[in-house]
Backbone atoms as SQL, in Angstrom:
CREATE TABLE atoms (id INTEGER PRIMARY KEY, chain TEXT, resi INTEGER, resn TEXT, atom TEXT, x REAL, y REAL, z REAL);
INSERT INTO atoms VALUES
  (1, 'A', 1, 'UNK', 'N', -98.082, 58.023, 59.074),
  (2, 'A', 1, 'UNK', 'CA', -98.666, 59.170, 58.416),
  (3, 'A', 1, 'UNK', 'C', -99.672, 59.842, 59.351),
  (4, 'A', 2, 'UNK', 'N', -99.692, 61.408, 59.377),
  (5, 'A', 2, 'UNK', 'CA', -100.416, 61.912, 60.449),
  (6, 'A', 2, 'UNK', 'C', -102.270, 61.828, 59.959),
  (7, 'A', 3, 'UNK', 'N', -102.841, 61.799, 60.316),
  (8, 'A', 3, 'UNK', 'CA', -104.260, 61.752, 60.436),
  (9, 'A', 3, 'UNK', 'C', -104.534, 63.352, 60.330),
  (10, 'A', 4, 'UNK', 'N', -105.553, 64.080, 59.357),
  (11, 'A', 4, 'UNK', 'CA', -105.633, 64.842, 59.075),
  (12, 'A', 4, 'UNK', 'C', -107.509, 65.334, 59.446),
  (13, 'A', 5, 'UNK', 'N', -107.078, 66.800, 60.029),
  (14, 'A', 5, 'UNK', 'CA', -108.373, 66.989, 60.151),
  (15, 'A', 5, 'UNK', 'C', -109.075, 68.413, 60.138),
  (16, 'A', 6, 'UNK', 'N', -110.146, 68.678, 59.788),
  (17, 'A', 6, 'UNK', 'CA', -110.242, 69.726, 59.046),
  (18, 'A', 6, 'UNK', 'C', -111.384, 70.287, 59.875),
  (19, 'A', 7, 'UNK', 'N', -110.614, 71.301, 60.562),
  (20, 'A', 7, 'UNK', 'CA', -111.281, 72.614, 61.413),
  (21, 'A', 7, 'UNK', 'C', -112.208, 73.626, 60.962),
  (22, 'A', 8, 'UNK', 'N', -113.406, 73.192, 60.835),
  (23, 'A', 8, 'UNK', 'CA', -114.709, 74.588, 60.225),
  (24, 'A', 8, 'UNK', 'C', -115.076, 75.188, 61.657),
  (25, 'A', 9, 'UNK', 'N', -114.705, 76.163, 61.098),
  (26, 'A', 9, 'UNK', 'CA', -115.091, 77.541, 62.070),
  (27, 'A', 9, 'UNK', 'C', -115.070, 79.269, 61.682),
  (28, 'A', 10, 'UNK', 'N', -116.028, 80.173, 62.003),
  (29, 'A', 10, 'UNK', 'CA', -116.326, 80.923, 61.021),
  (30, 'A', 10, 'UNK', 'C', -115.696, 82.099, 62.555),
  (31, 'A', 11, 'UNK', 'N', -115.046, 81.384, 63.577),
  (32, 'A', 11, 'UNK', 'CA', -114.229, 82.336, 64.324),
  (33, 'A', 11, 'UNK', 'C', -112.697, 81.898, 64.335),
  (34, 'A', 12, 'UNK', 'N', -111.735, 83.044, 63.808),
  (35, 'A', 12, 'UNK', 'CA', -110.570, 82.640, 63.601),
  (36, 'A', 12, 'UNK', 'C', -110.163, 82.342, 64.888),
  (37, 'A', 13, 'UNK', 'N', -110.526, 83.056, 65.997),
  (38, 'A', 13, 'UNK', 'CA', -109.721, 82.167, 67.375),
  (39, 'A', 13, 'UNK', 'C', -110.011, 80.990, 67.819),
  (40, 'A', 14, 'UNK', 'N', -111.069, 80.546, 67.183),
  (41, 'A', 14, 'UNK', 'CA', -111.173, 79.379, 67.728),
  (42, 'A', 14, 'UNK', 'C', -110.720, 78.242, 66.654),
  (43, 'A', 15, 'UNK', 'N', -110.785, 78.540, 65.388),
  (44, 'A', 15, 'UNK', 'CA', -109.725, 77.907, 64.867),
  (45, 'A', 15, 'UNK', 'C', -108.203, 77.432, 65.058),
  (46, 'A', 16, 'UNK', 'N', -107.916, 78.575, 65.494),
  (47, 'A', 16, 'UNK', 'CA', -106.017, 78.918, 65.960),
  (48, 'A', 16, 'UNK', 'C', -105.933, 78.080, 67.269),
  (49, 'A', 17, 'UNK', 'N', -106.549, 78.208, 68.054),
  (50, 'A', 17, 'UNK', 'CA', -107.088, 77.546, 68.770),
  (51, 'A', 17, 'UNK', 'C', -106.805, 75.939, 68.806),
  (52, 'A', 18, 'UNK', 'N', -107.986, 75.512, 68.027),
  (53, 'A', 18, 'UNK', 'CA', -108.259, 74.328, 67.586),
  (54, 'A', 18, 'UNK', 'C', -106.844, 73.377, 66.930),
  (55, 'A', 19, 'UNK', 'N', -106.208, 74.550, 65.986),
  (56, 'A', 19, 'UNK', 'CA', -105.288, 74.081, 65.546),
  (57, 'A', 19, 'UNK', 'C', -103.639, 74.243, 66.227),
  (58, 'A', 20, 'UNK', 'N', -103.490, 74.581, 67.557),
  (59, 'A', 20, 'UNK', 'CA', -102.445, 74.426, 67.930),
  (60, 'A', 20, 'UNK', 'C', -103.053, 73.223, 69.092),
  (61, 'A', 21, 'UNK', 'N', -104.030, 73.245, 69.392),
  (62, 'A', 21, 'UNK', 'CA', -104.185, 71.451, 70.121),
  (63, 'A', 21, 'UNK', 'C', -104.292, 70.498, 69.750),
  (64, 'A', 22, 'UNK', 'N', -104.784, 70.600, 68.399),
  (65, 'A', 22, 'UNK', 'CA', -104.787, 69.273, 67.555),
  (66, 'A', 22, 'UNK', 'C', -103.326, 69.655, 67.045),
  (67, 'A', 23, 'UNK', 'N', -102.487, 69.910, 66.650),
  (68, 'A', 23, 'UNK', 'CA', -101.290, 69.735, 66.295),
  (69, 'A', 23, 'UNK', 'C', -100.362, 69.322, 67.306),
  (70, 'A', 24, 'UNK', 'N', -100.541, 69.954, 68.675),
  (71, 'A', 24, 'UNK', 'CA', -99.698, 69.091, 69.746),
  (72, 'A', 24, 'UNK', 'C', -100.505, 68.045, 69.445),
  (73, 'A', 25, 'UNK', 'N', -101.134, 67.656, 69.427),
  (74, 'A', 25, 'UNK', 'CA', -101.753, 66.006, 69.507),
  (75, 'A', 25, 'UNK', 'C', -101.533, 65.336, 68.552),
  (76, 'A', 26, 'UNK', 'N', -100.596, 65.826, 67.634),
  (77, 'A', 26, 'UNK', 'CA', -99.574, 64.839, 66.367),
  (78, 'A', 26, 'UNK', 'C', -100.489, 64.628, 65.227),
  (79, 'A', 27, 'UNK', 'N', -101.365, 65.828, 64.846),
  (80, 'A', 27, 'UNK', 'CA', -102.411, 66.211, 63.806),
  (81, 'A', 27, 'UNK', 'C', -102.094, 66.858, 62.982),
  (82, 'A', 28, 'UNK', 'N', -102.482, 66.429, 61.620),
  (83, 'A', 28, 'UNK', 'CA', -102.478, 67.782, 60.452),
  (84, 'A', 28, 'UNK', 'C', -103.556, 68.395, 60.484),
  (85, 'A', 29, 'UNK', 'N', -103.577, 69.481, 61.066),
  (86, 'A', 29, 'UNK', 'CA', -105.149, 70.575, 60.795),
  (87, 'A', 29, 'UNK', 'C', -105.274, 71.951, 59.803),
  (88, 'A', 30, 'UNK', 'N', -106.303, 71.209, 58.987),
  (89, 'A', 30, 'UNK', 'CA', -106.495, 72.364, 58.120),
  (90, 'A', 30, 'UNK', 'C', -108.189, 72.892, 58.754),
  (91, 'A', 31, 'UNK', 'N', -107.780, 74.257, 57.908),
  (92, 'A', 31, 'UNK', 'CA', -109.027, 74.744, 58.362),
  (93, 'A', 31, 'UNK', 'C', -109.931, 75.274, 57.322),
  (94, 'A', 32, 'UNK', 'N', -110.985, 75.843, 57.437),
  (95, 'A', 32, 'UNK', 'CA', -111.825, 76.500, 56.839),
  (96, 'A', 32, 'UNK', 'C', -112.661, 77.582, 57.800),
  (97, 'A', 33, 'UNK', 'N', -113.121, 78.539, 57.029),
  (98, 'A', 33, 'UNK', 'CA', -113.786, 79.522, 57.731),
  (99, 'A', 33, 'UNK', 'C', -115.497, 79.661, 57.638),
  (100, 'A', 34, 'UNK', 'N', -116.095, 78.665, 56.443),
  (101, 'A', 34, 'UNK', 'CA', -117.276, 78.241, 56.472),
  (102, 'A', 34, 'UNK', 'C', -117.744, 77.195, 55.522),
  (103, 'A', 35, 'UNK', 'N', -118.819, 76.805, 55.137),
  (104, 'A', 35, 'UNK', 'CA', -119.045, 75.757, 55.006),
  (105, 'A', 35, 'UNK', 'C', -119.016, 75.305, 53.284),
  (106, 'A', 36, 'UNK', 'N', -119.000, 76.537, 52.578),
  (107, 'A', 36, 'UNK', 'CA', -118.938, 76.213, 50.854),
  (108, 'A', 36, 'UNK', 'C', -117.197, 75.868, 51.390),
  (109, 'A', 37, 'UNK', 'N', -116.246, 76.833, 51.625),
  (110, 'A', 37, 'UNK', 'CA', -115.035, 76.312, 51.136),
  (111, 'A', 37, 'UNK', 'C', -114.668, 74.631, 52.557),
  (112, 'A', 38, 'UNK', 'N', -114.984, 74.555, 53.030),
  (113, 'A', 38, 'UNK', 'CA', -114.989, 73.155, 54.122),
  (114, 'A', 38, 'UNK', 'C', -115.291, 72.337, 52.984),
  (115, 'A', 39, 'UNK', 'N', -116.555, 72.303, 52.310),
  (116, 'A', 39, 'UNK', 'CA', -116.861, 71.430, 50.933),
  (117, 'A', 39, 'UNK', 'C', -115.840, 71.205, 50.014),
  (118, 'A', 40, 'UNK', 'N', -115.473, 72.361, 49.776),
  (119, 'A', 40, 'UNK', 'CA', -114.210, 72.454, 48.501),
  (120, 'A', 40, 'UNK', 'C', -112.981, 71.613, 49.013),
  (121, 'A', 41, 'UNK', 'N', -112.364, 71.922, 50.334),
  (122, 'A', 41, 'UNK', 'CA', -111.352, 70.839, 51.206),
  (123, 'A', 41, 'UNK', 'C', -111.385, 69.799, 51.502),
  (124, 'A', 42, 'UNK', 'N', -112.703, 69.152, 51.733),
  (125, 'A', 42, 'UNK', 'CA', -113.001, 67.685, 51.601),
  (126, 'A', 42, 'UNK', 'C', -112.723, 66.976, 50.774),
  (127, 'A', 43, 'UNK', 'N', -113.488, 67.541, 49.552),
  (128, 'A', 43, 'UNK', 'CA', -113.019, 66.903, 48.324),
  (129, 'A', 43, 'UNK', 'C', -111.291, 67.076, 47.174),
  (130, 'A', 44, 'UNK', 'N', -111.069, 67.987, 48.078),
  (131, 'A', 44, 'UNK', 'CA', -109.687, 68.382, 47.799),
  (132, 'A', 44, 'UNK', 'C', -108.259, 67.414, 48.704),
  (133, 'A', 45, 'UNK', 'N', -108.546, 67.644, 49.838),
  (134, 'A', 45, 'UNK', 'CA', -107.843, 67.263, 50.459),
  (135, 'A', 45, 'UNK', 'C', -108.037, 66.084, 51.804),
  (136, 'A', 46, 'UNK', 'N', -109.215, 65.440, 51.483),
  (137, 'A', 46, 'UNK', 'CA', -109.542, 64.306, 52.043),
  (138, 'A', 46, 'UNK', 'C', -109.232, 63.869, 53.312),
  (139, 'A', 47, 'UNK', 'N', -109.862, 64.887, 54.446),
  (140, 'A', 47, 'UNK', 'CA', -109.078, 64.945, 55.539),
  (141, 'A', 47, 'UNK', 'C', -110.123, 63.218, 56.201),
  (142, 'A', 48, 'UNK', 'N', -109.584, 62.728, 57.403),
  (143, 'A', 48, 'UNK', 'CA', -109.789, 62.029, 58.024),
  (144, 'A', 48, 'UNK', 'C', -111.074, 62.124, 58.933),
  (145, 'A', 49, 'UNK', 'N', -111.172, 62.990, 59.002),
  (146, 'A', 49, 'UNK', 'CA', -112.304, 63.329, 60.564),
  (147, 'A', 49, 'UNK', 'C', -112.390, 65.117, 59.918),
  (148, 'A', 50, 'UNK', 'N', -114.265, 65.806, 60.550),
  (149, 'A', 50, 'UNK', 'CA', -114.316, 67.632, 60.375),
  (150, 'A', 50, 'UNK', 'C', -114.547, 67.161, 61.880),
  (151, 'A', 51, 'UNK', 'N', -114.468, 68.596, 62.223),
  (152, 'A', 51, 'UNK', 'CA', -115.261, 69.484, 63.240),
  (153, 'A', 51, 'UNK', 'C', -115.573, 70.206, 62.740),
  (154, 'A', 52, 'UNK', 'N', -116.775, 70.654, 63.025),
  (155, 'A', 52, 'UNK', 'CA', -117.717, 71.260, 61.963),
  (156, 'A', 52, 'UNK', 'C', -118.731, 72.011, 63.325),
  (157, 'A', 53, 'UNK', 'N', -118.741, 73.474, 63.027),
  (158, 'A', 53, 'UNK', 'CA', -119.558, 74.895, 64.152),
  (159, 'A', 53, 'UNK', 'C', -120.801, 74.713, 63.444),
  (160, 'A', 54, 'UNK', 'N', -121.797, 75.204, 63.897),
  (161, 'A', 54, 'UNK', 'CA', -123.054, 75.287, 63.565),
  (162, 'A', 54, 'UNK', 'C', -123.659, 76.405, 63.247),
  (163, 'A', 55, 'UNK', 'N', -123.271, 77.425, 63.923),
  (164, 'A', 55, 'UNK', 'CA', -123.569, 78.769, 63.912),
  (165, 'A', 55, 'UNK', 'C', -122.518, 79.509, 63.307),
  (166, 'A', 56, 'UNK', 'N', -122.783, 79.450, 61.745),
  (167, 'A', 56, 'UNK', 'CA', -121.956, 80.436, 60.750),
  (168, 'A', 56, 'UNK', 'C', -122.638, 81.234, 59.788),
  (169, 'A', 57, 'UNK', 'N', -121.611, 82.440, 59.103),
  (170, 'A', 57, 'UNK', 'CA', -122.760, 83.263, 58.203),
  (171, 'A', 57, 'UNK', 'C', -122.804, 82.183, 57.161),
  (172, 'A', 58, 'UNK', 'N', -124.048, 82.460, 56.238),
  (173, 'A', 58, 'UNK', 'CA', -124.150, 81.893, 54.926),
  (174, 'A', 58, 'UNK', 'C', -125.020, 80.682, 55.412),
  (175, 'A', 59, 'UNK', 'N', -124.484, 79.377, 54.982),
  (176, 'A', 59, 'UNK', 'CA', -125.184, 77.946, 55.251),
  (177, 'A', 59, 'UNK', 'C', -124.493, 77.660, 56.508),
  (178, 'A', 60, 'UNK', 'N', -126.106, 77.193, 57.355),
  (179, 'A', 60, 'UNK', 'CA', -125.324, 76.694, 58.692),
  (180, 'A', 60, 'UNK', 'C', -124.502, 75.462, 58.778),
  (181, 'A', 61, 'UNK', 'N', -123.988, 74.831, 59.799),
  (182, 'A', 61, 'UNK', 'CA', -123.511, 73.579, 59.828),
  (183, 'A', 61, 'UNK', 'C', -124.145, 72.315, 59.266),
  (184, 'A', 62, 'UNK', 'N', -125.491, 72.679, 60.015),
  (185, 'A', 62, 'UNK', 'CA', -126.119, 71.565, 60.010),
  (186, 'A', 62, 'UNK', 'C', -126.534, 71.126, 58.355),
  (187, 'A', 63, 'UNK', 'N', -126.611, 72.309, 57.682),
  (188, 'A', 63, 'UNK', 'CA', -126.340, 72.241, 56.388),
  (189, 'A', 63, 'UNK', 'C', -125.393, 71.297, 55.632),
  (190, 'A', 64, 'UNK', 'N', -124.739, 71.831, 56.350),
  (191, 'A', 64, 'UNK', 'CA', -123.343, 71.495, 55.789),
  (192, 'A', 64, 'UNK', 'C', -123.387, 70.171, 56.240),
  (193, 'A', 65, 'UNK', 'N', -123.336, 69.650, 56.859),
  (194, 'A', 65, 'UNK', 'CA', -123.482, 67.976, 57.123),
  (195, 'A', 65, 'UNK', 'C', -123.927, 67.270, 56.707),
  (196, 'A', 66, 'UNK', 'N', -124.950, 67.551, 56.188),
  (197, 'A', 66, 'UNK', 'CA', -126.365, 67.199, 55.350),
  (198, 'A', 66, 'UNK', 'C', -125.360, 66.927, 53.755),
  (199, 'A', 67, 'UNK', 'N', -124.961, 68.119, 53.076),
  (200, 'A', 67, 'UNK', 'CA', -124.114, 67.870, 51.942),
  (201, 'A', 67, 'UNK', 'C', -122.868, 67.078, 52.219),
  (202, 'A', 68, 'UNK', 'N', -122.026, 66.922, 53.374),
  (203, 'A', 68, 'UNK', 'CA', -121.094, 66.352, 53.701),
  (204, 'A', 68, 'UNK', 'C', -121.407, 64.543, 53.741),
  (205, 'A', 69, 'UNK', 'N', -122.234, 64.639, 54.047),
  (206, 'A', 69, 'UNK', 'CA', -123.207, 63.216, 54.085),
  (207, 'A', 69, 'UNK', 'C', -123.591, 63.036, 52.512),
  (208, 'A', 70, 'UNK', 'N', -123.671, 63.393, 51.774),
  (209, 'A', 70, 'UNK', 'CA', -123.872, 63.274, 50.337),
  (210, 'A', 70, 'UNK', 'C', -122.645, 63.333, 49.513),
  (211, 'A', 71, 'UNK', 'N', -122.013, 63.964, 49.652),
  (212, 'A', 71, 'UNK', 'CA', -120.258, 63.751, 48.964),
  (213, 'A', 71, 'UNK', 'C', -119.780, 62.300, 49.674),
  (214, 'A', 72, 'UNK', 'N', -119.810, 62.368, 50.978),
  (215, 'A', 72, 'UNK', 'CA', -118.316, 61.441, 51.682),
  (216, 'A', 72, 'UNK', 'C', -119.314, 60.706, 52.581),
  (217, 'A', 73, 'UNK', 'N', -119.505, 60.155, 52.588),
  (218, 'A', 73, 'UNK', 'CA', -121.163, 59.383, 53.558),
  (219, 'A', 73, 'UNK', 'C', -120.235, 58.831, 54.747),
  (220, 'A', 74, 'UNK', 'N', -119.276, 58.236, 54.437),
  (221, 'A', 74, 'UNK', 'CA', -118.707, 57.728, 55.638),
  (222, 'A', 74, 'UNK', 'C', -117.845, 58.822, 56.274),
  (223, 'A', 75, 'UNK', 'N', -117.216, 59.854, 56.035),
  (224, 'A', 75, 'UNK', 'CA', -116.160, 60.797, 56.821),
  (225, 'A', 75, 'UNK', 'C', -116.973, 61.206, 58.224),
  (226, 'A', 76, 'UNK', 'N', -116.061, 60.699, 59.093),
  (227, 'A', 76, 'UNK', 'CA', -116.695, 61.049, 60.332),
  (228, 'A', 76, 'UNK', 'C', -116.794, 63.311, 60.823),
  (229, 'A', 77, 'UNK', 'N', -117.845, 63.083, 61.457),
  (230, 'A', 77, 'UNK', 'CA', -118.310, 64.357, 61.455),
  (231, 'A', 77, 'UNK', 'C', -118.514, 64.752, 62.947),
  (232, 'A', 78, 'UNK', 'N', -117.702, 65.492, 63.849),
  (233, 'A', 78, 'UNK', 'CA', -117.812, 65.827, 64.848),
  (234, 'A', 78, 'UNK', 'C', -118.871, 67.458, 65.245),
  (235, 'A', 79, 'UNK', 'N', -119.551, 67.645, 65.370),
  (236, 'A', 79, 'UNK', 'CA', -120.478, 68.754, 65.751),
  (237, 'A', 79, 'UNK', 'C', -119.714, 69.774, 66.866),
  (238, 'A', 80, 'UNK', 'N', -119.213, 70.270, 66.638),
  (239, 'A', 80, 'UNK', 'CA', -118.550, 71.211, 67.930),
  (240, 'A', 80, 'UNK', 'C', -119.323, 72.879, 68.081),
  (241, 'A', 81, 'UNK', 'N', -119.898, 72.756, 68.786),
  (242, 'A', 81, 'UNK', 'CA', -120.749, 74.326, 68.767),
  (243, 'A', 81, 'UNK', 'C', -120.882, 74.384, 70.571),
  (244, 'A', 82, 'UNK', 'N', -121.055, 75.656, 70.690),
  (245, 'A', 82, 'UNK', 'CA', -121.090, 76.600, 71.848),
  (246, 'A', 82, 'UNK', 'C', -122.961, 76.301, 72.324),
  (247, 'A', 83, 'UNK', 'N', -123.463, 76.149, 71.240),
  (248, 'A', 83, 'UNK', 'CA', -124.961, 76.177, 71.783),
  (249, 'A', 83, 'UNK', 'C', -125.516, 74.666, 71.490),
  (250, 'A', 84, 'UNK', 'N', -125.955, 73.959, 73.319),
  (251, 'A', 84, 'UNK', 'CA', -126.259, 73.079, 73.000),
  (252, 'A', 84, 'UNK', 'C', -127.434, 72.509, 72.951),
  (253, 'A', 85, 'UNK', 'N', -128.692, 73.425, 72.475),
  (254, 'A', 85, 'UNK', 'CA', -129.913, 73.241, 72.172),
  (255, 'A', 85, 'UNK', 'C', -130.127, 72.655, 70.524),
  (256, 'A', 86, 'UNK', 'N', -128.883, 72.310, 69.917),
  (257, 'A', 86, 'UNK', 'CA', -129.164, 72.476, 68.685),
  (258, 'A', 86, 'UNK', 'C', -128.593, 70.718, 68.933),
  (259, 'A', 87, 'UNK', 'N', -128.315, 70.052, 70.046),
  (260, 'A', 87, 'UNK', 'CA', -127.954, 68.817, 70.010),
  (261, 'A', 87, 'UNK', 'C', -129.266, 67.959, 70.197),
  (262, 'A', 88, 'UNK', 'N', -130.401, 68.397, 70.315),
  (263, 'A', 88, 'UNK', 'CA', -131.441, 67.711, 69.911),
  (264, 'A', 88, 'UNK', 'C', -132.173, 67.839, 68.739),
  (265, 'A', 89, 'UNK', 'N', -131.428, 68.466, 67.389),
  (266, 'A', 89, 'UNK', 'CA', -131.855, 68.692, 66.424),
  (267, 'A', 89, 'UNK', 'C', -131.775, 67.365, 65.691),
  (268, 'A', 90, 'UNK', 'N', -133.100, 67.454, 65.289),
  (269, 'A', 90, 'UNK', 'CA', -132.737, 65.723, 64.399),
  (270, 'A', 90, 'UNK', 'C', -132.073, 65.928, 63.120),
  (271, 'A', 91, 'UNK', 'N', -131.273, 66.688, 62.823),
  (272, 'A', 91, 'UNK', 'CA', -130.378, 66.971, 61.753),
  (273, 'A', 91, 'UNK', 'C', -128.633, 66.668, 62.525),
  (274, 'A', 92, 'UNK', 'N', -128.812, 66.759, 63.640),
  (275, 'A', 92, 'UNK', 'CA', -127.810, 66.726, 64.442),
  (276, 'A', 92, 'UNK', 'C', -127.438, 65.096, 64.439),
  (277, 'A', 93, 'UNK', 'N', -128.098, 64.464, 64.226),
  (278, 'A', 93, 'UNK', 'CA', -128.185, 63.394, 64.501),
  (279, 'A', 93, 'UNK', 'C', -127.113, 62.570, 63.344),
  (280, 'A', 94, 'UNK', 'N', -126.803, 62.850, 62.321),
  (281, 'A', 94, 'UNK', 'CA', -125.995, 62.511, 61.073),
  (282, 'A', 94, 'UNK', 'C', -124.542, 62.822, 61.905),
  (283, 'A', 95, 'UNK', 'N', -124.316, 63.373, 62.565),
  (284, 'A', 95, 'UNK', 'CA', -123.307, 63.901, 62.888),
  (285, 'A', 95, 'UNK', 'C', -122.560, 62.694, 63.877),
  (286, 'A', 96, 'UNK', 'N', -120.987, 62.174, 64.050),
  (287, 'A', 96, 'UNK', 'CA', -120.763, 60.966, 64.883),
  (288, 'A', 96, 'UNK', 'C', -120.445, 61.813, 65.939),
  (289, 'A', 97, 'UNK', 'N', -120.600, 62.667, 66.526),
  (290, 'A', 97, 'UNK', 'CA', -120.416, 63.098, 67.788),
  (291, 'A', 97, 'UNK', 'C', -121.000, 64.478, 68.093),
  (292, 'A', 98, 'UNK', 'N', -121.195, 64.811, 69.154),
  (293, 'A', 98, 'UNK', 'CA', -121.706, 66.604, 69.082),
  (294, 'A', 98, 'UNK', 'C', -120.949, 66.874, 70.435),
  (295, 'A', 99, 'UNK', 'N', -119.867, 67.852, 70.386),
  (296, 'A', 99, 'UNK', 'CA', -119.829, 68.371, 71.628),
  (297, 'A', 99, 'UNK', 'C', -119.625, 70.138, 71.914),
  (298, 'A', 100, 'UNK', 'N', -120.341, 70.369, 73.021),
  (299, 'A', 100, 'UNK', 'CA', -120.419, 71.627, 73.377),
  (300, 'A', 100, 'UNK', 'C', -119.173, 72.377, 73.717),
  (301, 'A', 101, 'UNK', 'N', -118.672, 73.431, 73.005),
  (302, 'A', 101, 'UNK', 'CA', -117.383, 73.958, 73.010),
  (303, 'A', 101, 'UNK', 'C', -117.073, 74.310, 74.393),
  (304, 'A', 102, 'UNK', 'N', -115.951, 74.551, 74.678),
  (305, 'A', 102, 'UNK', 'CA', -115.606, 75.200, 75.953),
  (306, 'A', 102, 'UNK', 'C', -114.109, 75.816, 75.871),
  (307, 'A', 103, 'UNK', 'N', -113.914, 75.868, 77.234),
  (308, 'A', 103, 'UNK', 'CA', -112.184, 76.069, 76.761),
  (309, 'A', 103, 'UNK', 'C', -111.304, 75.277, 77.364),
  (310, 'A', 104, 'UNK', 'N', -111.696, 73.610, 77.526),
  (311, 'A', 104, 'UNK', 'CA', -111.127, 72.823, 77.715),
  (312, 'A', 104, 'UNK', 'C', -111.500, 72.161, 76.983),
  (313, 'A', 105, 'UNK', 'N', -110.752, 71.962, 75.974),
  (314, 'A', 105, 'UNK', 'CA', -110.877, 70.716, 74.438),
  (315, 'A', 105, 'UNK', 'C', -110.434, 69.346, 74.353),
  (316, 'A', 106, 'UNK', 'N', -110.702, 68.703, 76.026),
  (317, 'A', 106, 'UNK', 'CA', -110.323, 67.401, 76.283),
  (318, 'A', 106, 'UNK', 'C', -111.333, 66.364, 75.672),
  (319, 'A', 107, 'UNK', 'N', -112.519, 67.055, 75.327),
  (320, 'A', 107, 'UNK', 'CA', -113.676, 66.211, 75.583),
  (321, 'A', 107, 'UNK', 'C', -113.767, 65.848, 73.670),
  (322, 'A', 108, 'UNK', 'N', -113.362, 66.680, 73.506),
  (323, 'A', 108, 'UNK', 'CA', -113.157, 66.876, 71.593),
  (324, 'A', 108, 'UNK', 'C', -111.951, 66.231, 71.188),
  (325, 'A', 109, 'UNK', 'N', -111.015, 66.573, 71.908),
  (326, 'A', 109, 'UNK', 'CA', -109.862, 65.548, 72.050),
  (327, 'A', 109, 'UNK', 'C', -109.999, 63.937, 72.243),
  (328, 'A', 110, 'UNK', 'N', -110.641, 63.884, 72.808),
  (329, 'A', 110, 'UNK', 'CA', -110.837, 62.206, 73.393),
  (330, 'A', 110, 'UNK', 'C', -111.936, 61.608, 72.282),
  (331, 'A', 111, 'UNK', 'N', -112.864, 62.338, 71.183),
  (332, 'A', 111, 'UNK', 'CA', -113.820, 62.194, 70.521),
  (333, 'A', 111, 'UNK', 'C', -113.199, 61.579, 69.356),
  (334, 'A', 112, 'UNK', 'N', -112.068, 62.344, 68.661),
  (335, 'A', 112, 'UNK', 'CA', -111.545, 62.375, 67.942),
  (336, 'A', 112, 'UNK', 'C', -110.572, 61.016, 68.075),
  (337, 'A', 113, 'UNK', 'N', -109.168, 60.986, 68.997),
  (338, 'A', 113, 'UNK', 'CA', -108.762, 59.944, 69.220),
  (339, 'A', 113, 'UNK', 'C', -109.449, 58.654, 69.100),
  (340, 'A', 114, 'UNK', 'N', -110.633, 58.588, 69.830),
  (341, 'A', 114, 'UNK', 'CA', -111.547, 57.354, 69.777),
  (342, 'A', 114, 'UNK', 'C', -112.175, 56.877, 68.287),
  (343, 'A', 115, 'UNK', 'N', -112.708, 57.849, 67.652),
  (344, 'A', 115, 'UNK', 'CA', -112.945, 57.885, 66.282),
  (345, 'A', 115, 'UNK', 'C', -111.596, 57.654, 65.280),
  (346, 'A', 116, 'UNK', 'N', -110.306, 58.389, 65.768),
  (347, 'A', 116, 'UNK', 'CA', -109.801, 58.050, 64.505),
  (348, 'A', 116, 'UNK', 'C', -108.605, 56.878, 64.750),
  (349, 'A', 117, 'UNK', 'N', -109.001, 56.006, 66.168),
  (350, 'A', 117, 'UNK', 'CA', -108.556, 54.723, 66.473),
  (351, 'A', 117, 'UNK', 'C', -109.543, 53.516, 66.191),
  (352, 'A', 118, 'UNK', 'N', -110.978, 53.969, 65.250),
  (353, 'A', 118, 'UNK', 'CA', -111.465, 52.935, 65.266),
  (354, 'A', 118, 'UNK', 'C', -111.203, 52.316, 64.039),
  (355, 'A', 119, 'UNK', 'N', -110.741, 50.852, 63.543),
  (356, 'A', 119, 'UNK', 'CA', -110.891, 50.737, 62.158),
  (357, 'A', 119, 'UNK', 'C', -111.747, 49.351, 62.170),
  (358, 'A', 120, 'UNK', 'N', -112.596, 49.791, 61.409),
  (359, 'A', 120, 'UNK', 'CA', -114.124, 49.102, 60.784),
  (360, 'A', 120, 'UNK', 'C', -113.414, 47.625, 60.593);
């Protein structure tokens, strides 16, 4: 069964993006475009692993993690944002990984694999 994982991002290219590399990489990726409906998909559709942007309209990420951590305490939570001043945020810190976007998604790739090869 494929491992499912759920793409928050409040830029559609980098979603589309997101989701044709995690799908070569033998992934179900759903997405969301910010962080109320990312909430609504969690609990809907119980993905395995987010990546989760920081910088969106409405509630930021870090928000959103914060409530994500209160619904699903254990769903692992990858931080993927472009700005990496916000990786010393001690809100950042809830998060099992933070990495700085680019346009080589090896490093998010390898985050993920490692995380969703670990079993407790």
């Amino acid at each position: 069964m494929k491992k499912k994982i759920l793409v928050v991002d409040d830029e559609k290219n980098i979603r589309l993006l997101l989701d044709e590399e995690l799908t070569d990489e033998g992934y179900e990726v759903i997405m969301a475009d910010n962080g109320e409906t990312a909430l609504k998909m969690i609990e809907e559709e119980k993905p395995d692993i987010v990546t989760l942007d920081i910088k969106m309209p409405g509630e930021d990420g870090l928000n959103i993690l914060r409530k994500i951590r209160e619904i699903e305490y254990d769903l692992p939570v990858i931080i993927c944002s472009a700005y990496s001043v916000y990786k010393s945020d001690f809100s950042a810190v809830a998060a099992d990984h933070y990495v700085v976007k680019s346009s080589d998604f090896d490093e998010l790739k390898n985050k993920i694999k490692e995380i969703l090869s670990y079993e407790p």
